[in-house]
C-alpha positions as CSV (number, residue, x, y, z in Angstrom):
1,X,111.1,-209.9,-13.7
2,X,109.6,-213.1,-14.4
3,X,111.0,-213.7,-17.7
4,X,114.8,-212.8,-16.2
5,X,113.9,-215.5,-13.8
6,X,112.9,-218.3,-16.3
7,X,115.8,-217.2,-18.1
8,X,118.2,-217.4,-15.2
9,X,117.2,-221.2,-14.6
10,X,117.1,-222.2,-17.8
11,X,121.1,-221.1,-18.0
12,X,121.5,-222.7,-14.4
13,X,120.4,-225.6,-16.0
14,X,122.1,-226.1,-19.4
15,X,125.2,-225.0,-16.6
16,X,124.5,-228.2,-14.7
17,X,124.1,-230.1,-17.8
18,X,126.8,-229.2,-19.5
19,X,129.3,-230.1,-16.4
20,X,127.6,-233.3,-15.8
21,X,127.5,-234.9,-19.6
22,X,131.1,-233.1,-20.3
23,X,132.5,-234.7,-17.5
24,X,130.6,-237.8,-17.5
25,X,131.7,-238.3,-20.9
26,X,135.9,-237.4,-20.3
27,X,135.3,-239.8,-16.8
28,X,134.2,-242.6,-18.8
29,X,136.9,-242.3,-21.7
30,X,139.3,-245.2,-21.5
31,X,142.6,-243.0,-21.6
32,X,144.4,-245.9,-21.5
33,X,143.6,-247.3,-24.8
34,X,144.0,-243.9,-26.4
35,X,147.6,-243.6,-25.2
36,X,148.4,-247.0,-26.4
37,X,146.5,-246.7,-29.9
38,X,148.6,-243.5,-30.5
39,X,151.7,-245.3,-29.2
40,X,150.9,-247.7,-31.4
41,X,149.8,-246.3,-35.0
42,X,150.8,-242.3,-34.2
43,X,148.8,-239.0,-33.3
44,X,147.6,-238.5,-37.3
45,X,146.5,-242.3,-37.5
46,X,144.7,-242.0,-34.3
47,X,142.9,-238.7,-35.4
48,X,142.0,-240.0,-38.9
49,X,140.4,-243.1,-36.8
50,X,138.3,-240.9,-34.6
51,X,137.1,-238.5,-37.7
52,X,136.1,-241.9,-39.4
53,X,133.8,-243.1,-35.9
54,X,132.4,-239.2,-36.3
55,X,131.9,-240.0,-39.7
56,X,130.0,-243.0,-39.5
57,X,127.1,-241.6,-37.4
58,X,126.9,-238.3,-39.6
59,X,126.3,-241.0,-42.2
60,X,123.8,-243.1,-40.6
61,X,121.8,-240.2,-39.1
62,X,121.6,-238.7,-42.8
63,X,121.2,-241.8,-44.7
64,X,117.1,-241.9,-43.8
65,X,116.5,-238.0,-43.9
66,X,114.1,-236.9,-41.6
67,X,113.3,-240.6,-40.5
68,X,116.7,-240.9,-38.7
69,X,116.7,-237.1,-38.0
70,X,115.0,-237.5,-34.5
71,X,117.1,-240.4,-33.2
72,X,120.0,-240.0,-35.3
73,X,120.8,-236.3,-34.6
74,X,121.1,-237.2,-30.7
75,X,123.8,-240.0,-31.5
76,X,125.8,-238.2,-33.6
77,X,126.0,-235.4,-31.2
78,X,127.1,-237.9,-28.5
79,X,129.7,-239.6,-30.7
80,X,130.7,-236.0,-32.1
81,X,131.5,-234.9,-28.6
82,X,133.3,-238.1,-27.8
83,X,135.4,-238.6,-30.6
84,X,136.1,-234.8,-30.1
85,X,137.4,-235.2,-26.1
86,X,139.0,-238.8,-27.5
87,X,141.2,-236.5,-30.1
88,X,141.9,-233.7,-27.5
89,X,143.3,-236.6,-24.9
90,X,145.1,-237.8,-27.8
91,X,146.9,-234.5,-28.9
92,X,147.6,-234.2,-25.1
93,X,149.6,-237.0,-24.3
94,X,151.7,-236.7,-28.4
95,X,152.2,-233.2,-27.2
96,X,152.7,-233.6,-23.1
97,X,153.1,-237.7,-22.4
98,X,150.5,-237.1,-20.1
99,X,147.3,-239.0,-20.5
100,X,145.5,-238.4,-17.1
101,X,144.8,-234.8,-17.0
102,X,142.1,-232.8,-14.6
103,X,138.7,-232.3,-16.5
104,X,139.2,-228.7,-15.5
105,X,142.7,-228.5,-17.4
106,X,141.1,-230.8,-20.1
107,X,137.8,-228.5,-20.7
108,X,140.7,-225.4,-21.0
109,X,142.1,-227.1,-24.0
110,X,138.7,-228.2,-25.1
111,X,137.3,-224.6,-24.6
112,X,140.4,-223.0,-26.7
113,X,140.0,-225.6,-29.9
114,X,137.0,-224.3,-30.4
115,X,137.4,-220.7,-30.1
116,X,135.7,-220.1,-26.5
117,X,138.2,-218.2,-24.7
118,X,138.6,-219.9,-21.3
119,X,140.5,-218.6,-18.1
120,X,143.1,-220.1,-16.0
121,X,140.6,-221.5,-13.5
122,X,137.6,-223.1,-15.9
123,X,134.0,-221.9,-14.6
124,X,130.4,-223.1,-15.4
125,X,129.9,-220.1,-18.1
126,X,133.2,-221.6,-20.2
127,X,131.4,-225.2,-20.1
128,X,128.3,-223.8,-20.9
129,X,129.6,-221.2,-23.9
130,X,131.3,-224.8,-25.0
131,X,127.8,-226.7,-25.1
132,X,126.3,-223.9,-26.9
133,X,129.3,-224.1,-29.5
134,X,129.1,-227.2,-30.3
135,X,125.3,-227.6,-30.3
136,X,125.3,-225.0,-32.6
137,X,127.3,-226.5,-34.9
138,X,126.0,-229.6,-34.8
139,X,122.2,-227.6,-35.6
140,X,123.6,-226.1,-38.4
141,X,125.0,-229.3,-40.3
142,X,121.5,-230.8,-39.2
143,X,119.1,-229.3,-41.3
144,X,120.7,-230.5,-44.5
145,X,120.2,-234.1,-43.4
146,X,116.7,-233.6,-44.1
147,X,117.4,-234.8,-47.9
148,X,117.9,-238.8,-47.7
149,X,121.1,-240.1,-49.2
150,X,122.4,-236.1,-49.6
151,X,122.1,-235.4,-45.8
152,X,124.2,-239.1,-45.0
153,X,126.9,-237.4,-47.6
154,X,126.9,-234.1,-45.8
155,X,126.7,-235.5,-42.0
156,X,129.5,-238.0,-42.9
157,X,131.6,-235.4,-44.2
158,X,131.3,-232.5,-41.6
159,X,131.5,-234.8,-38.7
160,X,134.7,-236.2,-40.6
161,X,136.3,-232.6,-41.3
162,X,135.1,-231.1,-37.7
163,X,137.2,-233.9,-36.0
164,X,140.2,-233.6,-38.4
165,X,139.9,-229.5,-37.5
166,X,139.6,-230.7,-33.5
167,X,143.0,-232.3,-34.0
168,X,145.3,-229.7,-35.7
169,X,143.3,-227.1,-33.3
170,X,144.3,-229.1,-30.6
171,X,147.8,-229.4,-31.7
172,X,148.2,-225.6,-32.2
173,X,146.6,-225.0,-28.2
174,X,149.4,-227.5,-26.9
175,X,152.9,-226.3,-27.6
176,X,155.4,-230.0,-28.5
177,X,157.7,-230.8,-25.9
């Protein structure tokens, strides 16, 4: 009884953290600037500048192997996650013309690019089947950055590749006007 009990909070928790960060994150996004960089250079130039940011991080936080690992890993996973909800407002206003959208409508789309099925209304499970997506594929890619020099080659290009995957997943959820 006690263990279902531990367990229970520890998923109330990683609920409450997922809504908070996820939404603290789209809340701080300047959506502005993303509609006029795609108006500006175009949806594919605006991607490929967001999978380079990703990039950069999967780079530095491979570069020192397990040195960087402990700081580096937490970084990336921010700037993963934000260049991934940058892309997905992106793809939503190319597709739509919309660039303010609801975080509920906006975690939909997010929840759908990455293969978490996700209901009409969007519910504290979805975000929290979302965290547990991403942080598991951001574990994954982590243990080969234990090899300096190899791991900055493999973080760079997986965090350059997921974004770039984001985007045309993105682009098939949102039917073009």
């Amino acid at each position: 009884m006690i263990t279902s009990y531990n367990a229970y909070n520890r998923g109330r928790k990683a609920n409450l953290f997922a809504t908070y960060a996820f939404r603290r994150i789209f809340e701080r996004m300047d959506k502005e600037a993303i509609k006029l960089h795609v108006d500006k250079s175009g949806l594919e130039h605006y991607v490929s500048h967001c999978a380079r940011l990703a990039a950069t991080t999967g780079v530095i936080s491979g570069f020192g192997g397990a040195a960087t690992l402990a700081f580096g890993v937490p970084a990336d996973m921010l700037n993963n996650i934000t260049q991934q909800f940058r892309v997905t407002v992106a793809v939503i206003y190319a597709r739509t013309g919309e660039h303010e959208v609801s975080f509920d409508d906006f975690m939909s789309i997010v929840a759908i690019s990455i293969g978490v099925e996700a209901g009409v209304v969007i519910t504290k499970s979805v975000l929290t089947r979302v965290a547990e997506r991403l942080l598991f594929r951001m574990s994954a890619e982590t243990a080969a950055r234990v090899v300096p020099f190899l791991g900055a080659a493999i973080g760079g290009a997986t965090n350059y590749l997921f974004i770039r995957g984001i985007g045309a997943s993105v682009k098939r959820a949102i039917p073009a006007r």
